[in-house]
N, C-alpha and C positions, 0 to 999 in steps of 0.2 A: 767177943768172938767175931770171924769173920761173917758177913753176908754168904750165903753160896745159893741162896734160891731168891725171886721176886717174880710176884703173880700179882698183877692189878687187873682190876675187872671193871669195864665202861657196859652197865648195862642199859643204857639206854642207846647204844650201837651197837650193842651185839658183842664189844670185842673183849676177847681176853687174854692179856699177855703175858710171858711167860719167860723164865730165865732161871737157866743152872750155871754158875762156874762151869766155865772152860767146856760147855754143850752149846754155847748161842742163846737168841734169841727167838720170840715166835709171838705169830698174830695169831690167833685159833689156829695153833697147831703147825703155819705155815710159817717157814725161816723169815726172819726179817733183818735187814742189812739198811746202814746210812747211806744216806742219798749223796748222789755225785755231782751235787752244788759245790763250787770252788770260789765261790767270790761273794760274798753279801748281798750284792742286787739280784742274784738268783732265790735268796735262802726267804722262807717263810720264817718270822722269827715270833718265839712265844714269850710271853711277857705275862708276868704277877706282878702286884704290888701289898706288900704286906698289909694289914686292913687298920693300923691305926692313923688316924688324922694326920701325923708330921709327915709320913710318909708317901701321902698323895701328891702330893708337887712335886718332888722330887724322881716319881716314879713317873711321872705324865712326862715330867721333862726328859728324863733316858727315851719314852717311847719317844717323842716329837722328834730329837733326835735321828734317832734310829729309822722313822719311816722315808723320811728322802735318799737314804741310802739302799734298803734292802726291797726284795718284791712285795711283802706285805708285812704286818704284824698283827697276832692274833690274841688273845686275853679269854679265855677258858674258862676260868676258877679253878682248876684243878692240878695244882703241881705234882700230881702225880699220873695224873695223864698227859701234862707237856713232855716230862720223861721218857714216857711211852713214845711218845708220837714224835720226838725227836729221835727215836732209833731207828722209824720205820724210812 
């Protein structure tokens, strides 16, 4: 089947967000649209690294990479609040 709804809940902020096919998206309730970053050195960029051993070097070197270029980079744990928080 197709997806046509996703609701993720951050509760230790409060937020919970929300999406229907072809309705948008929302932060409690309120519309939320991608940010009008155009270049990399603007963009906050979120980064995971999957949790087995082969995969820590390699993930450290994509981030080391990445941070002389962009404004920051962030590491959560949670790829499913990077999602979120990449649509706001």
């Amino acid at each position: 089947g197709t997806p046509l709804v996703g609701v993720i809940m951050d509760p230790f902020r409060g937020e919970l967000f929300t999406a229907v096919k072809g309705h948008g998206a929302f932060l409690n309730g309120a519309p939320i649209t991608g940010g009008a970053e155009t270049a990399i050195g603007e963009a906050v960029v979120a980064a995971g690294s999957p949790p087995s051993p082969q995969c820590i070097g390699p993930s450290l070197r994509g981030v080391a990479a990445l941070m002389p270029a962009c404004r920051t980079v962030r590491m959560f744990g949670s790829a499913a609040l990077h999602l979120a928080w990449i649509a706001c």
